[in-house]
N, CA, C and O atoms as a GROMACS GRO file, in nm:
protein
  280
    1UNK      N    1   5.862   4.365  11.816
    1UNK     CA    2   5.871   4.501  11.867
    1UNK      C    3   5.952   4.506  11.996
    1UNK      O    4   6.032   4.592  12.032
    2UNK      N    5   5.920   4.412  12.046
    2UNK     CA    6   6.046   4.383  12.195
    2UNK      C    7   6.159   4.404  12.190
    2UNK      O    8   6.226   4.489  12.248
    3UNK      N    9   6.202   4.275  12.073
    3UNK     CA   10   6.366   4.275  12.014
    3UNK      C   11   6.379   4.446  11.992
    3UNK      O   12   6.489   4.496  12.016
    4UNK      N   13   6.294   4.513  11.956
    4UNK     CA   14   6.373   4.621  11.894
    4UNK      C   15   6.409   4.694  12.008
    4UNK      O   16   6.524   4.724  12.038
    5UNK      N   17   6.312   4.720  12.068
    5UNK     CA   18   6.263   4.823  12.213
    5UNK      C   19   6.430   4.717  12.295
    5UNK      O   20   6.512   4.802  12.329
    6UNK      N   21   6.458   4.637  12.311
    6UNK     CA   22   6.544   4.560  12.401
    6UNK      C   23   6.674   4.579  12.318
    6UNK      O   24   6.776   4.586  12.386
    7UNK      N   25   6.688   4.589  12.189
    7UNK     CA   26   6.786   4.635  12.140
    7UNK      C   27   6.863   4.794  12.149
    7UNK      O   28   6.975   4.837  12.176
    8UNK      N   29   6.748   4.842  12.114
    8UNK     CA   30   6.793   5.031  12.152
    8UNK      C   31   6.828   5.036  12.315
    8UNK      O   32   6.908   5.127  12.338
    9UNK      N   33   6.794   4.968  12.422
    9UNK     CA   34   6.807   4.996  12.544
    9UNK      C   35   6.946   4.961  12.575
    9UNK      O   36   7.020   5.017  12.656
   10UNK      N   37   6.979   4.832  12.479
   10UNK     CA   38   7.088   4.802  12.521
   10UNK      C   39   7.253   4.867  12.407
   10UNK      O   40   7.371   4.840  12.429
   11UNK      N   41   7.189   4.960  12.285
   11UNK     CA   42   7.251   5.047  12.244
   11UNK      C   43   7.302   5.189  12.362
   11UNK      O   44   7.405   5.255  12.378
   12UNK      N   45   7.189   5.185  12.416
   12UNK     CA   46   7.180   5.289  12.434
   12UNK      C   47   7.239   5.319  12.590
   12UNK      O   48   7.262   5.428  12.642
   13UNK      N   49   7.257   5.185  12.645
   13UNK     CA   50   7.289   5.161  12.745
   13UNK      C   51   7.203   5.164  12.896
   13UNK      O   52   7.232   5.170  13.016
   14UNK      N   53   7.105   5.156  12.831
   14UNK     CA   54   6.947   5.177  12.952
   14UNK      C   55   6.984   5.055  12.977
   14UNK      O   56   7.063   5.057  13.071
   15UNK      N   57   6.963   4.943  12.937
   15UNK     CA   58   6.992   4.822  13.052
   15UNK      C   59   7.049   4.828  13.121
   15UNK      O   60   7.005   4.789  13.229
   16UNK      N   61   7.205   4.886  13.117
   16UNK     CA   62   7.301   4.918  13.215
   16UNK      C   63   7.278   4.963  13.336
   16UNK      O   64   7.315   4.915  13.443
   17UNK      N   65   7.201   5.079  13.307
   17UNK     CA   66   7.212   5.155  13.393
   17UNK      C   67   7.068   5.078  13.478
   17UNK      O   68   7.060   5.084  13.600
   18UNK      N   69   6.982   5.021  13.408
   18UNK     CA   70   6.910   4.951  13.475
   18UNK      C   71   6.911   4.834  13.593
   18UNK      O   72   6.842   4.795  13.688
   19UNK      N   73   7.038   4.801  13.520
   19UNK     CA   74   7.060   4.703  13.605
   19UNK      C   75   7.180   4.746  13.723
   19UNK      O   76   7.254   4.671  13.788
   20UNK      N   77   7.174   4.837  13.724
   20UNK     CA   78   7.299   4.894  13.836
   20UNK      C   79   7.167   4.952  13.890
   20UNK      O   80   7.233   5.041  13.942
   21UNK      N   81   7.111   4.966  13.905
   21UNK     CA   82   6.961   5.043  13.967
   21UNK      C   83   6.884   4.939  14.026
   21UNK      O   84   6.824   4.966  14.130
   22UNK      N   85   6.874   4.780  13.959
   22UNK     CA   86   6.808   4.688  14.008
   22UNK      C   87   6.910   4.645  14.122
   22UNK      O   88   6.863   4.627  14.234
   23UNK      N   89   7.035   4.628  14.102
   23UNK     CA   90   7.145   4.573  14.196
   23UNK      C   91   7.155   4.710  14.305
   23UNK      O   92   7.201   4.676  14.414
   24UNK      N   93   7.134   4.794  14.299
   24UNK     CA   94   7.123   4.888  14.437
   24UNK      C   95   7.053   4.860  14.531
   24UNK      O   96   7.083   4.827  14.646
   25UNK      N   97   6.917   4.878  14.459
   25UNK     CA   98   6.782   4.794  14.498
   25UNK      C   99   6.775   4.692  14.582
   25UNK      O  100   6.718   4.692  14.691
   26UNK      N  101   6.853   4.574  14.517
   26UNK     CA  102   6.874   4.462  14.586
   26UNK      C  103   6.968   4.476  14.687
   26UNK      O  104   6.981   4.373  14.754
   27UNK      N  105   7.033   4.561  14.718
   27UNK     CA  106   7.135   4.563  14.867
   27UNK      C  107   7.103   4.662  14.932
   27UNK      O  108   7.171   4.679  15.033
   28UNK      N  109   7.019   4.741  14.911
   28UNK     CA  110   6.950   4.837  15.020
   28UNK      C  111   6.839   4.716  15.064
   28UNK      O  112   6.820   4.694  15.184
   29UNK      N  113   6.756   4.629  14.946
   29UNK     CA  114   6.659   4.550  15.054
   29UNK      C  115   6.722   4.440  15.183
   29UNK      O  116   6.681   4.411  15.296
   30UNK      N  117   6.824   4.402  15.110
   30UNK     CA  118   6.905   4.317  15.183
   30UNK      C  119   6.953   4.350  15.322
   30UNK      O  120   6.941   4.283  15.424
   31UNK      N  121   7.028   4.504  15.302
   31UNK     CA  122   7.059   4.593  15.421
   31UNK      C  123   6.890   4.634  15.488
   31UNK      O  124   6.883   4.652  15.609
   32UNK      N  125   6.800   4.644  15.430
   32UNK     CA  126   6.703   4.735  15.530
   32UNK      C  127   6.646   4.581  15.622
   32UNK      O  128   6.640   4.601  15.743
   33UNK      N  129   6.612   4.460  15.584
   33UNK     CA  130   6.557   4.412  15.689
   33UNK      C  131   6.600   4.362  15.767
   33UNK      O  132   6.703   4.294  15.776
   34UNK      N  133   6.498   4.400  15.859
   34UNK     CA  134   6.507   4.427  16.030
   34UNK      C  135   6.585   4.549  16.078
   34UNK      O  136   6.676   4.543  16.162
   35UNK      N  137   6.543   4.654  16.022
   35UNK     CA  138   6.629   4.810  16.024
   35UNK      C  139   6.494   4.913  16.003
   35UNK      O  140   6.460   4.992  15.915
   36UNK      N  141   6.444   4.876  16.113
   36UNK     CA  142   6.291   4.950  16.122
   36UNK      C  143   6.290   5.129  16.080
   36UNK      O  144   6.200   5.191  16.024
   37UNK      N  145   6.422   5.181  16.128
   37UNK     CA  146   6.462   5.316  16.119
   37UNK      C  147   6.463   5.338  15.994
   37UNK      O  148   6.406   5.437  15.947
   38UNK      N  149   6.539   5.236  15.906
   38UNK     CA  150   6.566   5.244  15.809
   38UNK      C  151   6.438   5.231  15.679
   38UNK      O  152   6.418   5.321  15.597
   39UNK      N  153   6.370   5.116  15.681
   39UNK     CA  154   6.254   5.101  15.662
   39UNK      C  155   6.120   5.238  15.652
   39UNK      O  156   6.037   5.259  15.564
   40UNK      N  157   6.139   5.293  15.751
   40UNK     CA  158   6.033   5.391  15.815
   40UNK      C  159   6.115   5.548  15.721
   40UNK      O  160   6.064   5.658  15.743
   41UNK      N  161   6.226   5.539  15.631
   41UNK     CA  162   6.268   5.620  15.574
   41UNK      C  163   6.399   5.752  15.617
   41UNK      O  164   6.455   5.846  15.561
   42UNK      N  165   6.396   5.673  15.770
   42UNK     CA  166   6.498   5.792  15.853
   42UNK      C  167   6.646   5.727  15.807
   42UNK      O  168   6.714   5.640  15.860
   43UNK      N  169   6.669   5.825  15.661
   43UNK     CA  170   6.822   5.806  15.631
   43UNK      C  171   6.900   5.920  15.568
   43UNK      O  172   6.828   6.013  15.529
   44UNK      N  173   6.992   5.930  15.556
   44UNK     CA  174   7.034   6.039  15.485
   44UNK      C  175   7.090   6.014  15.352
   44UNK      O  176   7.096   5.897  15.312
   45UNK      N  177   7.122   6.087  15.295
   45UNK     CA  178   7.210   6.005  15.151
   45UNK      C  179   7.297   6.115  15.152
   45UNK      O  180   7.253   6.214  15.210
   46UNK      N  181   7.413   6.123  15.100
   46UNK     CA  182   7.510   6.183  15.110
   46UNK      C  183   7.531   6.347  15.099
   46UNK      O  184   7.608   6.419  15.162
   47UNK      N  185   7.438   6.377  15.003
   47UNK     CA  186   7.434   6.525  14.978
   47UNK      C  187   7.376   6.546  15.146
   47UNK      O  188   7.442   6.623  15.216
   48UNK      N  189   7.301   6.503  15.185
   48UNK     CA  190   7.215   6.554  15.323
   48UNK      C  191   7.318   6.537  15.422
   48UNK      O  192   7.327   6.610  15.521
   49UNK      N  193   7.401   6.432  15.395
   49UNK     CA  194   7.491   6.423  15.537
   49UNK      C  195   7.593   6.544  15.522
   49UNK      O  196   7.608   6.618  15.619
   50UNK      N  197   7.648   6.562  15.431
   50UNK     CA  198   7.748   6.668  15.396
   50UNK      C  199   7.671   6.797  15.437
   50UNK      O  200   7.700   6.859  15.539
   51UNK      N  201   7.608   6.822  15.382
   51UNK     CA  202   7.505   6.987  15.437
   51UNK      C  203   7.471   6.957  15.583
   51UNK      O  204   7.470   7.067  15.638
   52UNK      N  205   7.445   6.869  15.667
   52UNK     CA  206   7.419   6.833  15.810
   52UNK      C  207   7.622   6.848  15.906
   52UNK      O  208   7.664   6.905  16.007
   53UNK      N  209   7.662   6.792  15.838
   53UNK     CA  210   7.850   6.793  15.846
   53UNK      C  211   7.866   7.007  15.846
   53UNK      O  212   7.915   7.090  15.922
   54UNK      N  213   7.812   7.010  15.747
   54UNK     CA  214   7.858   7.166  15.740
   54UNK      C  215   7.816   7.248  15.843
   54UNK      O  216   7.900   7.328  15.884
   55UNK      N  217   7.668   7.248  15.911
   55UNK     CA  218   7.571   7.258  15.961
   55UNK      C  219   7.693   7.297  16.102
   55UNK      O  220   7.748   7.402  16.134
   56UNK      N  221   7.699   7.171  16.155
   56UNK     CA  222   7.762   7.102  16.225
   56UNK      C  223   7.930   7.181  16.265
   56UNK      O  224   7.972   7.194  16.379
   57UNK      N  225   8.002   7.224  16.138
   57UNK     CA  226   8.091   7.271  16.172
   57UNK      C  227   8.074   7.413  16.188
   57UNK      O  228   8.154   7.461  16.268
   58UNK      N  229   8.001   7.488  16.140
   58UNK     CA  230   7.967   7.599  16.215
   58UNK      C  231   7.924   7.646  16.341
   58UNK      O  232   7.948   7.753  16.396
   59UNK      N  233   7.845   7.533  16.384
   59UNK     CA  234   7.796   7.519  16.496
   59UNK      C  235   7.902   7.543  16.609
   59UNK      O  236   7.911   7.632  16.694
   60UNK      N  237   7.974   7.439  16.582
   60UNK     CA  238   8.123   7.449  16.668
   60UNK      C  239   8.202   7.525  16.650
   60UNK      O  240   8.282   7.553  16.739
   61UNK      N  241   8.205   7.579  16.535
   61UNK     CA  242   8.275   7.699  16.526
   61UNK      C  243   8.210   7.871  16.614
   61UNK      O  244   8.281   7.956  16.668
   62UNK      N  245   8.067   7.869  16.601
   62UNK     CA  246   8.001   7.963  16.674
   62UNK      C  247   8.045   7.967  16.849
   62UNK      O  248   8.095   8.062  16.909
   63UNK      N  249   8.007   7.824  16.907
   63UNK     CA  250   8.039   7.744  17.038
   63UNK      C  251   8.130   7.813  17.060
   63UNK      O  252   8.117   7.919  17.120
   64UNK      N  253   8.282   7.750  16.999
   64UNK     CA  254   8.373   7.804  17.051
   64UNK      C  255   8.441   7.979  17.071
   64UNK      O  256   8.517   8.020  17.159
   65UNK      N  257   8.384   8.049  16.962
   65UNK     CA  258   8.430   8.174  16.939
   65UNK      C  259   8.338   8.292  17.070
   65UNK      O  260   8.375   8.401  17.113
   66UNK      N  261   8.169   8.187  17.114
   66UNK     CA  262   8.159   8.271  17.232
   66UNK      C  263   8.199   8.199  17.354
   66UNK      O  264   8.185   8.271  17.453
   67UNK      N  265   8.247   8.076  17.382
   67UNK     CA  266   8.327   7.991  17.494
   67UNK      C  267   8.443   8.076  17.478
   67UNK      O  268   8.404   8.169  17.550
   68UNK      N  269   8.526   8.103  17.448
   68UNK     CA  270   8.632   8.261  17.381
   68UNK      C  271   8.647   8.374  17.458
   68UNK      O  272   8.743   8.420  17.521
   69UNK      N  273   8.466   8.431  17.433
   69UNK     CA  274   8.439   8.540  17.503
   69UNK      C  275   8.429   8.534  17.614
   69UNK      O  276   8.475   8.619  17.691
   70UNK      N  277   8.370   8.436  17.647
   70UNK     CA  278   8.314   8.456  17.796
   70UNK      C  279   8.413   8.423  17.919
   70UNK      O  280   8.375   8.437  18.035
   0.00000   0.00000   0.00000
């Protein structure tokens, strides 16, 4: 029943993707120790940095348009 279940995964390409999921895994653990920040969950992943980036350019855009006025 294995062979079969291990066969469809690898039709199907679930190992693949499994194993690009185990190898992430393994270089975020690699990268997190001794990265207490990191560890403790304070990170962003890209969608969050981009919306924080956007955030960000408005900000400066507000800044400057009343630095402008005044």
């Amino acid at each position: 029943m294995a062979h079969v279940r291990d066969m469809r995964a690898w039709l199907n390409l679930e190992d693949y993707a499994a194993a690009i999921h185990d190898g992430i895994n393994d270089t975020v653990s690699r990268f997190a120790r001794g990265n207490i920040s990191f560890q403790n969950g304070s990170v962003l992943e890209e969608d969050d940095l981009r919306a924080l980036s956007k955030k960000g350019d408005k900000a400066i855009k507000k800044l400057t348009r009343r630095a402008a006025s005044a």
